[in-house]
C-alpha positions in Angstrom: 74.0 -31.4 14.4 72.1 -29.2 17.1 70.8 -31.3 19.7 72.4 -34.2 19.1 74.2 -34.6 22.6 77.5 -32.9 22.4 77.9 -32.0 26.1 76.8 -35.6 27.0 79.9 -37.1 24.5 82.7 -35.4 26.8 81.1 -35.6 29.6 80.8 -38.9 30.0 84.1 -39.6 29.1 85.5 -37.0 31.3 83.9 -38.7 33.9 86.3 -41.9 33.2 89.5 -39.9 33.2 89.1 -39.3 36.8 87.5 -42.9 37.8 90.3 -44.6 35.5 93.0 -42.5 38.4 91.7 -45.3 40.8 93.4 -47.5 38.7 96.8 -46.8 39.1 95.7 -47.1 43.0 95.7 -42.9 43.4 92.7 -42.0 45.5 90.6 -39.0 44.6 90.2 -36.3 47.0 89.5 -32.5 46.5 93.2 -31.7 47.9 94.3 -33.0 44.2 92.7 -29.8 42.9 90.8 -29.9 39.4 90.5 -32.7 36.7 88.3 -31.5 34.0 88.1 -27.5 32.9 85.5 -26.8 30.8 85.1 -23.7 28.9 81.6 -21.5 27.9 80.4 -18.7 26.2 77.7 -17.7 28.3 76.2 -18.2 31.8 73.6 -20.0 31.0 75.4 -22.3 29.1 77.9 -23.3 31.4 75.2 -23.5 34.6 73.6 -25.9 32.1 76.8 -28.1 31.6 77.4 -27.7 35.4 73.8 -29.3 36.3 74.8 -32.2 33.7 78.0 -32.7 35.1 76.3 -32.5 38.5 73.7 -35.5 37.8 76.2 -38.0 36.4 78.7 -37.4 39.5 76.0 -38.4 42.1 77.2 -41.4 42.9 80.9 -40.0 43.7 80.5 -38.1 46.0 84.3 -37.6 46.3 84.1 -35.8 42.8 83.3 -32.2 43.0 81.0 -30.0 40.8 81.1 -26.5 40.8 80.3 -23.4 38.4 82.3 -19.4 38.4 80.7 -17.4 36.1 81.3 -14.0 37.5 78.6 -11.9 39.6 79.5 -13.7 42.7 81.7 -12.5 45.1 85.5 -13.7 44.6 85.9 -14.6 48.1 83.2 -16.9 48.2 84.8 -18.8 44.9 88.5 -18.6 46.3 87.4 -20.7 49.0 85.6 -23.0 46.8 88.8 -23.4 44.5 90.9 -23.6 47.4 89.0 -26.8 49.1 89.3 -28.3 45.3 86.7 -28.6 42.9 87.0 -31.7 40.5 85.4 -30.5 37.7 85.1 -26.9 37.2 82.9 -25.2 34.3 83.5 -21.6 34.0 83.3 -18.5 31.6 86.6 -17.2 30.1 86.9 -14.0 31.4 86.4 -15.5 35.3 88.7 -17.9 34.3 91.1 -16.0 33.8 90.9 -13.5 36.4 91.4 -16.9 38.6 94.4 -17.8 37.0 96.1 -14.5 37.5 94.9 -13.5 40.7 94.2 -16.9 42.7 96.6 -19.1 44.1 94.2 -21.6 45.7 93.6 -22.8 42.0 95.3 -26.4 42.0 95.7 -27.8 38.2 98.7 -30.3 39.2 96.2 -33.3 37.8 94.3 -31.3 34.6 92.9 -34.4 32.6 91.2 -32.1 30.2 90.2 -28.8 29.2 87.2 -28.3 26.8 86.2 -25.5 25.2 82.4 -25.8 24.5 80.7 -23.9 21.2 84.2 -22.7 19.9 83.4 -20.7 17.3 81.2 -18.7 19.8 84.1 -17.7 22.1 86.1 -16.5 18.9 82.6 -14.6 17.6 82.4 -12.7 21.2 86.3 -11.6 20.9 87.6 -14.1 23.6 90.0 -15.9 21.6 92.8 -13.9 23.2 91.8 -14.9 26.5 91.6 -18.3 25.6 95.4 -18.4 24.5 96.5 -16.7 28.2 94.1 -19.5 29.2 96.2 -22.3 27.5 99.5 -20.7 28.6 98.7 -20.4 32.2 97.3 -24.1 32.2 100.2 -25.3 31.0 102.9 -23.4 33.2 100.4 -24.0 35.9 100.0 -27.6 35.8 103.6 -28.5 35.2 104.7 -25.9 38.1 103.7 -28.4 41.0 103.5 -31.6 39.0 106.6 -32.9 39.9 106.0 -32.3 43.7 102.3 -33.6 43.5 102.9 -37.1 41.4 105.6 -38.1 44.0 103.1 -37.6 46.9 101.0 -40.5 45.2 104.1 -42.2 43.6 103.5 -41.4 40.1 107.1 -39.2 39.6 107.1 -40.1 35.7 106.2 -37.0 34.5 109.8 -36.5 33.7 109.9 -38.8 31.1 106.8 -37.6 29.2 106.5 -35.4 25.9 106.8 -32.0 25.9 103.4 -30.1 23.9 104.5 -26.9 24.3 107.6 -25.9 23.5 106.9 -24.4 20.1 105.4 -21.5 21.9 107.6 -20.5 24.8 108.0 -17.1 23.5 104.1 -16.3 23.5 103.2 -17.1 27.3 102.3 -14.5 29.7 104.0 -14.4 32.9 101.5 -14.3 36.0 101.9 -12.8 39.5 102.2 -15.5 41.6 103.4 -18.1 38.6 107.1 -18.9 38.2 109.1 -18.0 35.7 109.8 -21.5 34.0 109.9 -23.0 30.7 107.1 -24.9 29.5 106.5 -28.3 31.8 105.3 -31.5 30.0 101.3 -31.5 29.8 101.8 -35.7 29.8 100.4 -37.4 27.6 97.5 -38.2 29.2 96.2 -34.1 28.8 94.1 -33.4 26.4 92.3 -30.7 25.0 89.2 -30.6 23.0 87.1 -28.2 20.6 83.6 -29.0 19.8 81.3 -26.9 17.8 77.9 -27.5 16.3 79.5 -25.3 13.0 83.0 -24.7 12.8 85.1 -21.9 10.7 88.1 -20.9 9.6 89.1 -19.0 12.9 88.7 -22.0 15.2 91.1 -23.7 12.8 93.8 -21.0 13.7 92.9 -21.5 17.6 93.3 -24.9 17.1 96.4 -24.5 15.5 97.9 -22.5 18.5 96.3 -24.8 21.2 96.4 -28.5 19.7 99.9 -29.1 18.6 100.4 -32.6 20.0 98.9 -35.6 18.3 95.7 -33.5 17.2 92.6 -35.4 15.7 90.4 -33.6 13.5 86.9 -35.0 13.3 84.3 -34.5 10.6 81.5 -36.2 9.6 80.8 -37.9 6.4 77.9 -37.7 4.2 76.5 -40.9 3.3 77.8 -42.2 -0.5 79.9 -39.0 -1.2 83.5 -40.3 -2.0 85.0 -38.1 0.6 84.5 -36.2 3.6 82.3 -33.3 4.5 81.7 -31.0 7.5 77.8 -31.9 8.0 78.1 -31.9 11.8 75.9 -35.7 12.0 78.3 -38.3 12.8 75.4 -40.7 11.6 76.9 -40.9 7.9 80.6 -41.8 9.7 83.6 -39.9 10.0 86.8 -38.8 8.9 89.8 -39.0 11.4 93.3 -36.7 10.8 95.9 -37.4 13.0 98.6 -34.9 12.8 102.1 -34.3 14.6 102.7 -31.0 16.0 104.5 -30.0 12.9 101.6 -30.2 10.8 98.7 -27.4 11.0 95.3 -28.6 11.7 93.3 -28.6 8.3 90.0 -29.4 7.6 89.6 -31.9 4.3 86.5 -29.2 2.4 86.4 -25.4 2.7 84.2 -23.7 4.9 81.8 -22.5 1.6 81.8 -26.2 1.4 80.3 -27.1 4.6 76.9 -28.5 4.9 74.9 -28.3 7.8 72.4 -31.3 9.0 69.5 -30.0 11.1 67.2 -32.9 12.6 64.3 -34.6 10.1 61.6 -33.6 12.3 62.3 -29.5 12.4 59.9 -28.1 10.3 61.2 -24.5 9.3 59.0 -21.5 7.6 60.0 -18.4 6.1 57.3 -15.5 7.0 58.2 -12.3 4.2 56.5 -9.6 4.9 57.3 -5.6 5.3 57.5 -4.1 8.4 54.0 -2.5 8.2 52.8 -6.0 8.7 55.6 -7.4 10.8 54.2 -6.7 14.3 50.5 -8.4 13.8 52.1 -11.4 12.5 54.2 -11.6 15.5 51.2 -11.5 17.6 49.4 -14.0 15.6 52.3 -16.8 15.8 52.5 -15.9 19.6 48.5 -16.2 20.5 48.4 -19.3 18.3 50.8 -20.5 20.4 49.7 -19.9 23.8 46.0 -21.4 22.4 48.2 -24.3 21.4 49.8 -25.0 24.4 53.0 -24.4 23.0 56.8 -22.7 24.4 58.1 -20.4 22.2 61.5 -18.5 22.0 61.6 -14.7 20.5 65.3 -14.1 19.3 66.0 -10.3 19.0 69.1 -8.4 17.6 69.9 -6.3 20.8 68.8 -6.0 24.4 66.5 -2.8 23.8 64.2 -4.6 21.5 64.2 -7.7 24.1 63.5 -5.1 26.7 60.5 -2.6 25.0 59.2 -6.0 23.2 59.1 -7.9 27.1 57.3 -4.3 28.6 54.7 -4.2 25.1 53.3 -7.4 25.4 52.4 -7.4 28.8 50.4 -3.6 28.1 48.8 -5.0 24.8 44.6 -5.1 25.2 41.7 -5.3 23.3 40.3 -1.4 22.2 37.6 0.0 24.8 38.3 3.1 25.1 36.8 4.4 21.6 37.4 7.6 20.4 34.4 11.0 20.6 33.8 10.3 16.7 33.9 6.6 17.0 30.6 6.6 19.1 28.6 5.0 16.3 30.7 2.1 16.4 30.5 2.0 20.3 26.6 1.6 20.0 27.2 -0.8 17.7 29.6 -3.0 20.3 27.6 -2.5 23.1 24.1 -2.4 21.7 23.6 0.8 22.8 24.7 3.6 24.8 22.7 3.5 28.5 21.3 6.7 29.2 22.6 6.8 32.9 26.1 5.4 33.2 27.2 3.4 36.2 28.7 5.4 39.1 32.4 4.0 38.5 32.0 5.1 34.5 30.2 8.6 35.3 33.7 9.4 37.8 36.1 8.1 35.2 34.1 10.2 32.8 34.0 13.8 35.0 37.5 13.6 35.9 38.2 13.7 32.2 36.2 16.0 31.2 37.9 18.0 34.1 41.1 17.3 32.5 40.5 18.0 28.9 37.0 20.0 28.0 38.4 23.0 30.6 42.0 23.2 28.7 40.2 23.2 25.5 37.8 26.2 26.8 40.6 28.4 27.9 42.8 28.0 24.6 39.9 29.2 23.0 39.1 31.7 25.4 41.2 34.9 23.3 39.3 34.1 20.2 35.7 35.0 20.6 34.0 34.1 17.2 35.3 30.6 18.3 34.4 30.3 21.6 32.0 27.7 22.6 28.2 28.6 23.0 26.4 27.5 26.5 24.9 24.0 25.6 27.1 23.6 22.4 28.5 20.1 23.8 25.8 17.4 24.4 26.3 14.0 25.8 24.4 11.1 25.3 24.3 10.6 29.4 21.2 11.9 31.5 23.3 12.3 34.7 26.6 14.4 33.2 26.5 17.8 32.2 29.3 19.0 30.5 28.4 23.4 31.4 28.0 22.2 34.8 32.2 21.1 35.2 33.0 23.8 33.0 34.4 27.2 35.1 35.7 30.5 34.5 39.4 29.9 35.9 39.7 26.2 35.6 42.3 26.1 33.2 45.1 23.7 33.6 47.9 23.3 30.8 49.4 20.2 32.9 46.8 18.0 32.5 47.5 16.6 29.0 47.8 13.2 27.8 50.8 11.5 28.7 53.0 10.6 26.1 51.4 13.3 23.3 47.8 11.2 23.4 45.1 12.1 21.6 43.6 15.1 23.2 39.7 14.5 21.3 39.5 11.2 23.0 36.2 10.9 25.0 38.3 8.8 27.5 41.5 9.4 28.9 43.7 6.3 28.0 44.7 5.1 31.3 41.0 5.0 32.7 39.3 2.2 31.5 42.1 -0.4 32.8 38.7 -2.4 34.9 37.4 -3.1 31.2 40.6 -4.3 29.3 41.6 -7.6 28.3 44.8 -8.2 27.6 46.3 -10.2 24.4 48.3 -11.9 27.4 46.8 -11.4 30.4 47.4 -15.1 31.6 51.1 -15.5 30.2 54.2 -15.5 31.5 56.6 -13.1 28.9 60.1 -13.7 30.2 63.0 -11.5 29.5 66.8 -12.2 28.7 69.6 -10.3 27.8 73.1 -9.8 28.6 72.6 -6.4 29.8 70.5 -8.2 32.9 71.8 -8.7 36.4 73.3 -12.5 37.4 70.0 -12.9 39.8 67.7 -11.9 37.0 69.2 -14.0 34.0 69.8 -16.9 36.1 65.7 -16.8 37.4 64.2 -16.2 34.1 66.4 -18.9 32.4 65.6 -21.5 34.9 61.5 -20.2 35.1 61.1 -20.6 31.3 63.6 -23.8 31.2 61.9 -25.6 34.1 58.2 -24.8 33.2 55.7 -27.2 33.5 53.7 -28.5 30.3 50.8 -26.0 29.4 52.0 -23.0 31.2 51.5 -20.2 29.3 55.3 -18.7 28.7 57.1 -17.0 26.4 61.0 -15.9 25.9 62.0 -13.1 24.8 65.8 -12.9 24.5 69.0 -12.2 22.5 71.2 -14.6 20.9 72.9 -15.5 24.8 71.0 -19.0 24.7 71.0 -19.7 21.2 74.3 -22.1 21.9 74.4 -25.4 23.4 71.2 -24.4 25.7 68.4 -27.0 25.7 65.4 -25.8 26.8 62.6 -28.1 27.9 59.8 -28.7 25.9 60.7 -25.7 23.5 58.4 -26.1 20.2 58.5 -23.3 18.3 61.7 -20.4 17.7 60.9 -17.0 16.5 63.8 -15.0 14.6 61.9 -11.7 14.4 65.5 -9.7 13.5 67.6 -11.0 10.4 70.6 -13.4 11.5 74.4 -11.3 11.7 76.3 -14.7 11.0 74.5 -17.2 9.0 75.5 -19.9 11.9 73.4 -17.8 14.3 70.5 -19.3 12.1 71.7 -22.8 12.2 72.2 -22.5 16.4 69.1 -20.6 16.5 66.7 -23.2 15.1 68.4 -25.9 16.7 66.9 -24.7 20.0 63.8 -26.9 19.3 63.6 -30.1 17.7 66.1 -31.8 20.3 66.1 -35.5 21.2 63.6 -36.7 18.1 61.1 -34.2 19.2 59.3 -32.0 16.8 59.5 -28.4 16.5 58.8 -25.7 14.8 61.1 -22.1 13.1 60.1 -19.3 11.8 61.9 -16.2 10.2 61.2 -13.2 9.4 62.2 -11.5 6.2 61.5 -8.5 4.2 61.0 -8.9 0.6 64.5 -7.6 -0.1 65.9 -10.1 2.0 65.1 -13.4 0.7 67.7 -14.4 -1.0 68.8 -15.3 2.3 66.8 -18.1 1.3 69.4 -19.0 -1.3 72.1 -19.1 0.9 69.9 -21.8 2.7 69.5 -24.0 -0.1 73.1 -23.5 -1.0 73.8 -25.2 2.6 71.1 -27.9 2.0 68.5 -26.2 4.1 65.2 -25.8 2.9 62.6 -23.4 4.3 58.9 -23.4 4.0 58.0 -19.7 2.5 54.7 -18.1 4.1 53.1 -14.4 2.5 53.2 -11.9 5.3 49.2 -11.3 4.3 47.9 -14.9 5.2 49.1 -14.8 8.7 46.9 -10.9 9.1 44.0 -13.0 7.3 44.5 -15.5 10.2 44.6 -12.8 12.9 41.6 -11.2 11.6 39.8 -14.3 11.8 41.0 -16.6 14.4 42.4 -13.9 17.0 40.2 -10.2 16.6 36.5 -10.6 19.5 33.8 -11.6 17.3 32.4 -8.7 18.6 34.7 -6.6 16.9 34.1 -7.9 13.5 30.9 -5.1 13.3 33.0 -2.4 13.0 33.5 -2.6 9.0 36.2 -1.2 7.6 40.2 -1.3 8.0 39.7 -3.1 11.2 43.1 -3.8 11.2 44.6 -0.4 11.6 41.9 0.6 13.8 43.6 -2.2 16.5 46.9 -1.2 15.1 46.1 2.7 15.9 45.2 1.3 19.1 48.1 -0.1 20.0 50.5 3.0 18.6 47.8 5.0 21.5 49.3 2.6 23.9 52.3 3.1 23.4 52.4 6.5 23.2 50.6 7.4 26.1 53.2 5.6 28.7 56.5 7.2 29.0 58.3 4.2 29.8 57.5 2.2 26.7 57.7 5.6 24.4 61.2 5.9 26.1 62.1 1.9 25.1 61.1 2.2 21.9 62.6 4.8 20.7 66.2 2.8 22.4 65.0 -0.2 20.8 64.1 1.7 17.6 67.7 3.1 17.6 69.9 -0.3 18.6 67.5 -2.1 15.3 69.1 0.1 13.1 72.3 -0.5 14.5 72.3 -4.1 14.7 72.1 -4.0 10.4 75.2 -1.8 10.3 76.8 -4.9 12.4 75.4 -8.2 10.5 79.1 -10.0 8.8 80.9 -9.0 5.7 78.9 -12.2 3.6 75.3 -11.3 4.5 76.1 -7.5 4.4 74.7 -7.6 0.5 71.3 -8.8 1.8 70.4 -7.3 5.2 72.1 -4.2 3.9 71.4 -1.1 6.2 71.3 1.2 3.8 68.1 -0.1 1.8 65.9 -0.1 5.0 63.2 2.4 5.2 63.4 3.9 8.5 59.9 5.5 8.7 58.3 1.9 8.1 61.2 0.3 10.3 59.5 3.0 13.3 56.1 1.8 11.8 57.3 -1.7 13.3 57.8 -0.4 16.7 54.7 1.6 16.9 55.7 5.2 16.6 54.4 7.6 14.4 57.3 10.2 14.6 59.9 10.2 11.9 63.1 8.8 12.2 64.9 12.7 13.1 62.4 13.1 15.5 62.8 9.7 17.6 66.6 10.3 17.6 66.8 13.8 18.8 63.4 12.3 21.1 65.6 9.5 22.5 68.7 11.8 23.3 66.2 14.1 25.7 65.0 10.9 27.6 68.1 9.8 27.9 69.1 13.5 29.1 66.1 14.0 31.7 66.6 10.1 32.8 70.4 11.6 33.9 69.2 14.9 35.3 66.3 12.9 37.2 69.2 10.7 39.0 71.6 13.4 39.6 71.5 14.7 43.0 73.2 18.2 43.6 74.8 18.9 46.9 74.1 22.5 49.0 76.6 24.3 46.9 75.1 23.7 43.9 71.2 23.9 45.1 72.3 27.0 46.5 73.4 29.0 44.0 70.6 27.3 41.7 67.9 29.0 43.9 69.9 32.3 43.4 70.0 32.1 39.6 73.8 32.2 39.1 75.8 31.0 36.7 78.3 28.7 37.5 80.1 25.1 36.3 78.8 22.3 38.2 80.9 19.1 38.8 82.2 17.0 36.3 80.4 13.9 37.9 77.0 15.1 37.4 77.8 13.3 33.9 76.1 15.7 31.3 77.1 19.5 29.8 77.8 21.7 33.5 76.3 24.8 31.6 73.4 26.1 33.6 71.9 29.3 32.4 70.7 32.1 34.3 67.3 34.2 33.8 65.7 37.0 35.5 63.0 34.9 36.8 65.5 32.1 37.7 67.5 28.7 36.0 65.7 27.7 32.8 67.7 24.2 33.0 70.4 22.4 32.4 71.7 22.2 29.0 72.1 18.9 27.4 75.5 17.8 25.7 
């Protein structure tokens, strides 16, 4: 069960091993080196444990806590590991670096290593490094224990069991490691799997790492004759002890397994097509901010977290209206003044500047549609449009940004003193693993940390949807389909933690809900909700009142509105067309089971761009994305004197292989059109 206290069960216990030491009258210093290893998935995860392990150790203070999770220099956490730390909490991959390049690294007393969320270290591929892991520990540990237990006069490790001798031939020898045969672990060493949801793979982990006296726990449902993986030990449990002969098996198949989610989650399936998806993402979040509530956004992919982060924060209300939308204006406003303010009437020149001029000299070679003097009349006493109009004003490089629309009466970016933003007063937090240590580690500990009623939101990707608890967290958003179905199980069980109540949603299309099968196959029942009464709710409860005289498909006049926005900034065009592109990647990656119902091929792509508020067609925001991408390279490359040389004389040469895109530069009689892209 999610959020029933996993990391608290070992931890405590851990704890003992290394007060119980005192016992056998061996006093605890950091020279003895490390007692507990724990093992993480991610970096937020194991700062979490690190924290936890930090608050019950304060009063030892001869027990050290400490936490390598990469992005730090080495030197500074060689000299941590070589004063000692007691119990260390780490990421594989540092881990192992540390093994293999750091001598300082004392394991001569290794009570226990845990591996935390299991099944997520064999999901992200480091299953392999948790094998070297293993190895290492166990050459490691037995390397010096024979020289470190007769400093404190315990020298019988010679007389314990050996754990590892079944697999001698499968160690990897490290630099600075002896070549020896496997030393006794003791029988005091354990090491320990836990999992919210366990599978078939950590079964063949476990067979490879517990060999020795291995215990298998399950739970048991309450009045079924035997026992099932539910994850609540509520119901009791089922105990296996095995000898290292015997492979680790659990008593039901994984089909089998059952998954127990806390009473007081209340989860609700939202199905709805992607021309709808969008608004009802807005909805749930402003009900949520009026509601005083935390919410969670899990994406597929770090583009989406990124262009979704960026879009929020540039969402606002429509007042810029459009030249033929002035009726409606009047109608908002109660009237057009006949002499605008002197802030408006500048805003309003310099577009007219901008735009009215370029249209006068594109129509300037066809005389039967050439404007007549006095042909354009404004509704303002104090602006003239003949009077900013000149013969040789034209200017082709004042256009919208972005494509715009070039009949607006308003540039888009000059109104910005009238907008209101959707979430002008809300925090909208980013995370990814694509983010830089500094970034993740502030924006997990902001959003964690928050104070009741702040207005935040979380936007990430599935990095804290293991064995993170989050603070007052009441409602999780899945706005992309689950690749693994026990991403949906992790995912939900973000909220809901310690008897609180909480709150899922999930998205679906209406192709995809026999998802909701699957659910109900695993005993998980989910609340369905119609895409439509959610955009009935927005209409109602979120749209100005003001805005409700505007009569018609009011809805796709805000939705127009906010395509405009987009398209008129070339940083969100540019992320939306990346985030666009990683979406329709992330279906070709969902598992081999779900593959039949968030199957890539059945998505339409034109209403998929729909959802990310471009208008271009799915050709267009690929071959689109691969120029940005080109003139964002280009942009950063910086050409030495030889090459800006011979660019000003319009030869044509290879540039250097570093610039990082096709060398080719072509040569005109009027100079270098450009680089060409790959």
């Amino acid at each position: 069960m999610t959020g029933s206290g996993k990391t608290l069960s070992y931890a405590l216990p851990s704890i003992q091993k290394i007060l119980n030491l005192q016992k056998e009258k061996i006093k605890i210093t950091r020279d003895m080196g490390t007692f507990i290893l724990v093992l993480s998935p991610t970096r937020e995860l194991a700062i979490q444990i690190n924290s936890l392990f930090t608050t019950l150790t304060k009063p030892y203070p001869y027990i050290v806590v400490s936490c390598l999770t990469g992005g730090e220099k080495k030197k500074s956490e060689k000299n941590r590991l070589k004063k000692g730390v007691s119990i260390l909490t780490c990421t594989p991959g540092r881990l192992l670096d540390h093994l293999e390049h750091t001598k300082g690294l004392k394991l001569s007393f290794l009570q226990s290593l845990i591996l935390d969320e299991a099944d997520k270290v064999i999901f992200l591929g480091s299953q392999d490094r948790v094998r070297l892991i293993f190895d290492a520990v166990k050459r490691l540990r037995g390397g010096k224990a024979g020289k470190a237990a007769g400093a404190v006069g315990a020298a019988n490790a010679a007389g314990e069991e050996d754990a590892g001798a079944d697999h001698a031939p499968r160690q990897t020898a490290l630099p600075h490691a002896p070549l020896l045969p496997p030393p006794p672990l003791g029988k005091n060493f354990q090491m320990v799997f836990i999992s919210a949801t366990l599978n078939h793979a950590v079964k063949s982990l476990a067979n490879y790492c517990l060999t020795n006296r291995t215990v298998w726990v399950e739970a048991k449902e309450d009045g079924a004759p035997g026992g099932g993986l539910s994850g609540e030990l509520s119901g009791g449990v089922v105990v296996q002890p095995s000898t290292h002969e015997e492979e680790v098996t659990p008593t039901v198949g994984e089909d089998d397994w059952k998954y127990d989610l806390p009473e007081q989650l209340k989860q609700f399936c939202i199905v709805t097509d992607f021309r709808k998806k969008f608004l009802c993402l807005v909805h749930l979040l402003l009900s949520c901010m009026k509601k005083k509530q935390k919410p969670v956004v899990f994406l597929s992919n770090c583009h989406s977290v990124e262009y979704m982060g960026a879009l929020l924060k540039s969402l606002y209300w429509p007042t810029d209206l459009k030249k033929e939308n002035m009726e409606v204006h009047k109608k908002l406003h109660k009237g057009i003044p006949s002499v605008l303010l002197k802030e408006d009437e500048q805003l309003l020149r310099k577009h007219l500047e901008q735009t009215l001029q370029r249209r006068e000299c594109q129509l300037a070679g066809d005389p039967s549609k050439r404007r007549k003097k006095g042909g354009i009349t404004l509704p303002f006493k104090n602006i003239h449009v003949d009077d900013l109009l000149g013969e040789d004003s034209c200017d082709e490089r004042n256009g919208s940004a972005g494509g715009g629309d070039r009949s607006a009466l308003y540039n888009v970016s000059t109104d910005r003193h009238k907008r209101k933003y959707l979430f002008g007063d809300t925090h909208i937090y980013t995370l990814h693993g694509n983010m830089s240590k500094e970034d993740r580690l502030g924006n997990f500990l902001d959003f964690a940390n928050g104070k009741r009623g702040d207005n935040c939101i979380l936007l990430c990707t599935e990095i804290v949807s293991r064995g993170v608890n989050l603070d007052e967290l009441s409602v999780v958003v899945q706005y992309d389909p689950p690749q693994v179905f026990e991403e949906y199980v992790h995912k939900v069980g973000r909220t809901a933690r310690l008897q609180k109540e909480g709150t899922s949603y999930l998205f679906l299309l209406p192709t995809e809900v026999e998802f909701l099968n699957v659910l109900r196959e695993k005993k998980i029942h989910v609340k369905t909700i119609r895409g439509e009464e959610l955009i009935g709710k927005f209409r109602r409860e979120d749209v100005p009142p003001s805005f409700a005289s505007i009569g018609g498909d009011l809805l796709s006049f805000i939705y127009n509105h906010f395509k405009v926005t987009v398209k008129s900034d070339e940083s969100l065009m540019e992320k939306a067309t990346s985030a666009f592109l990683a979406s329709v990647t992330a279906y070709y990656s969902v598992s081999k089971p779900l593959r039949h119902i968030f199957c890539a091929k059945s998505l339409h792509l034109g209403h998929l761009a729909y959802a990310f508020l471009l208008d271009e067609s799915p050709r267009e925001i690929a071959q689109l994305n691969k120029q940005q991408r080109y003139l964002r390279v280009k942009r950063h490359t910086t050409l030495g004197k030889r090459e800006r040389r011979l660019l000003r004389g319009g030869a044509a040469y290879f540039l250097p292989p570093s610039i990082g895109y096709s060398p080719i530069v072509r040569a005109t009689t009027v100079g270098v059109e450009g680089l060409l892209p790959p």
